[in-house]
One Martini backbone bead per residue (centre of mass of N, CA, C, O) as a GRO file, in nm:
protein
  122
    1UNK     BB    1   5.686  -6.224  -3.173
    2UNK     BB    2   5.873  -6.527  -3.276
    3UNK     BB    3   6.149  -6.491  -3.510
    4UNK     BB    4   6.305  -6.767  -3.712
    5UNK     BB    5   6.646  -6.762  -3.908
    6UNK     BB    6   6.840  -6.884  -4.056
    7UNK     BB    7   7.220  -6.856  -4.022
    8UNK     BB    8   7.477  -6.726  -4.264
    9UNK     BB    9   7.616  -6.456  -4.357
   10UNK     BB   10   7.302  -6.267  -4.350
   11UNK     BB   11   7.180  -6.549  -4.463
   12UNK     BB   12   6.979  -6.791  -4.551
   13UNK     BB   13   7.006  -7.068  -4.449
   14UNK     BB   14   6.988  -7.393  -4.648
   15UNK     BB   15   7.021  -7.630  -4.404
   16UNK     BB   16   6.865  -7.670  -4.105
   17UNK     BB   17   7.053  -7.933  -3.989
   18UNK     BB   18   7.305  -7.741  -4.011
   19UNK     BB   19   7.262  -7.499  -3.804
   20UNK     BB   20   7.437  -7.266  -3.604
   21UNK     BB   21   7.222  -7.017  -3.668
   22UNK     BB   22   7.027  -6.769  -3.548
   23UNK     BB   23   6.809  -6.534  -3.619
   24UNK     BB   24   6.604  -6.299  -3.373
   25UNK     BB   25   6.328  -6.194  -3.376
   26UNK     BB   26   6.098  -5.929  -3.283
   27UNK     BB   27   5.740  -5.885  -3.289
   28UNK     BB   28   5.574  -5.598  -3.361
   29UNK     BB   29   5.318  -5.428  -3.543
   30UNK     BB   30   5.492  -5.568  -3.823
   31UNK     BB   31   5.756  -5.488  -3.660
   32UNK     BB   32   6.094  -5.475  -3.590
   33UNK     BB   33   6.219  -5.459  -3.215
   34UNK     BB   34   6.463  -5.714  -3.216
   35UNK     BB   35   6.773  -5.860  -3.275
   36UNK     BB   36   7.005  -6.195  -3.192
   37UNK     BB   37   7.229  -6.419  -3.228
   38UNK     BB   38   7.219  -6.767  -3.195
   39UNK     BB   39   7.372  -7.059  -3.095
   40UNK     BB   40   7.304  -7.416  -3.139
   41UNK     BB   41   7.540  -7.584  -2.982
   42UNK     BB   42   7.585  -7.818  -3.192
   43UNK     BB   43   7.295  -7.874  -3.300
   44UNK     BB   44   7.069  -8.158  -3.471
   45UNK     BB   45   6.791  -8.130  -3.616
   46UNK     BB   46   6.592  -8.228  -3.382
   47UNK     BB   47   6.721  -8.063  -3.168
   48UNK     BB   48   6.691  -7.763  -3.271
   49UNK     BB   49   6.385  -7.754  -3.234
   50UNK     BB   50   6.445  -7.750  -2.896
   51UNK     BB   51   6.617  -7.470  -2.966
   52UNK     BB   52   6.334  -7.290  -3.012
   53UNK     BB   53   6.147  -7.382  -2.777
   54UNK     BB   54   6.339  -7.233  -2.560
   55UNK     BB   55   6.291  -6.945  -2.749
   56UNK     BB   56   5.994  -6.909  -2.822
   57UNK     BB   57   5.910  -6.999  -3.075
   58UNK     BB   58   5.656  -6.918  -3.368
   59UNK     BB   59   5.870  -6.873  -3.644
   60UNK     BB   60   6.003  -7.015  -3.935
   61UNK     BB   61   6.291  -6.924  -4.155
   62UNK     BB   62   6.394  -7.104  -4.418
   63UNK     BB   63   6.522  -7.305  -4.681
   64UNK     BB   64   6.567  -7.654  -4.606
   65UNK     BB   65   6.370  -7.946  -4.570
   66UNK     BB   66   6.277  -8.211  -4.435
   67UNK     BB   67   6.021  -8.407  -4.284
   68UNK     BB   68   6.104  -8.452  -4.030
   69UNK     BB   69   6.132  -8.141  -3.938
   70UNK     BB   70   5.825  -8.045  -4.060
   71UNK     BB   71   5.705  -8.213  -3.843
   72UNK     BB   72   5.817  -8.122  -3.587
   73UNK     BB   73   5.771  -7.808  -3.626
   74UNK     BB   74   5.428  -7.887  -3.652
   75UNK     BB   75   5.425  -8.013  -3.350
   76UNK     BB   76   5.511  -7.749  -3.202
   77UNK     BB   77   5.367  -7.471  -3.363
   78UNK     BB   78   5.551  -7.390  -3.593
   79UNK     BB   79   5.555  -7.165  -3.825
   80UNK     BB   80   5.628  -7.231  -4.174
   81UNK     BB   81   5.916  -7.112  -4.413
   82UNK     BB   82   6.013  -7.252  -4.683
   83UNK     BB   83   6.222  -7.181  -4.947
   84UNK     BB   84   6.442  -6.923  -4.856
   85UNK     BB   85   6.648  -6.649  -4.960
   86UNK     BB   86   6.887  -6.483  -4.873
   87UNK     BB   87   6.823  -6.187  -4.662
   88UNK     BB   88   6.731  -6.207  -4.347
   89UNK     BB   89   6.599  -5.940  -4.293
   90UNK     BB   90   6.436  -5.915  -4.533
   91UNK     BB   91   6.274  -6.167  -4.460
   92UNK     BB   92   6.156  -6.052  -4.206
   93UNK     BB   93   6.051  -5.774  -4.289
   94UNK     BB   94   5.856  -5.920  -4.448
   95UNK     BB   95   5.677  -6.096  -4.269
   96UNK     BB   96   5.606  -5.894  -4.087
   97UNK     BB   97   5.455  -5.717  -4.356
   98UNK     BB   98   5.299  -5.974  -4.509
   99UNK     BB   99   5.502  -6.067  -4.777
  100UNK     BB  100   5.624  -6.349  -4.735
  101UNK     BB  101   5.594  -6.653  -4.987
  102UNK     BB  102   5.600  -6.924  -4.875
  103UNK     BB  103   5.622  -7.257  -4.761
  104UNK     BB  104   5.545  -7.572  -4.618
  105UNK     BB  105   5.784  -7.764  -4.730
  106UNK     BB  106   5.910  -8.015  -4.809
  107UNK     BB  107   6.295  -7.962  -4.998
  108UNK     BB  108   6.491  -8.204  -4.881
  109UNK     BB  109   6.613  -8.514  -5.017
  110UNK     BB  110   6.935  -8.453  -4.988
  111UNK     BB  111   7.249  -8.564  -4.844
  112UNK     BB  112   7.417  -8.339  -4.995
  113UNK     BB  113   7.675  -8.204  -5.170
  114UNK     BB  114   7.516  -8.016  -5.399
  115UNK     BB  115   7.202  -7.972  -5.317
  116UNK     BB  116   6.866  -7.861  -5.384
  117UNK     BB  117   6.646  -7.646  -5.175
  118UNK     BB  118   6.421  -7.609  -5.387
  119UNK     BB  119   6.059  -7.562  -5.409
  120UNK     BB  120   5.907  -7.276  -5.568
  121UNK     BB  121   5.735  -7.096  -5.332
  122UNK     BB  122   5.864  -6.758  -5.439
   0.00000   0.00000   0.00000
């Protein structure tokens, strides 16, 4: 399985449009067995979607992001964890090992700096 994380300075990037990196785990039973840092070559929001397809990412993990976006990633069978905070490795660790807790909902209504992108199901 390939787990995608939004990603910035080893943390879940909380706004998923402008996610300018994913660290991307493979995962095989349970554990994470390899992971490694690819830039979206400044892609934004649906654009994104196609480089995770490129990507075959299986899972989604992300912090903010809108309806637009969430009906792309599950319309492509991505499975969405979006409202996750913190470590991105701890995120993925977590996943793997089927702790992880997240919601699959839009949680993004507003596209502005300081507004706050969580959901509140973690």
């Amino acid at each position: 399985m390939k787990l995608a994380v939004t990603f910035s300075d080893g943390e879940v990037f909380q706004h998923f449009g402008q996610t300018r990196e994913f660290k991307i785990y493979e995962i095989n039973g349970g554990k994470i067995v390899s992971s490694a840092v690819k830039d979206t070559g400044g892609r934004g929001h649906g654009d994104i979607v196609n480089f995770l397809k490129e990507e075959s990412i299986d899972a989604l993990i992300c912090g903010g992001l809108g309806n637009g976006a969430k009906n792309l990633i599950e319309a492509n069978g991505i499975k969405l964890c979006s409202g996750i905070t913190g470590s991105a490795d701890k995120a993925a660790e977590d996943f793997a090992a089927g702790r992880l807790s997240g919601c699959s909902e839009a949680n993004c209504k507003e596209h502005e700096d300081g507004h706050n992108c969580s959901c509140g199901c973690h």
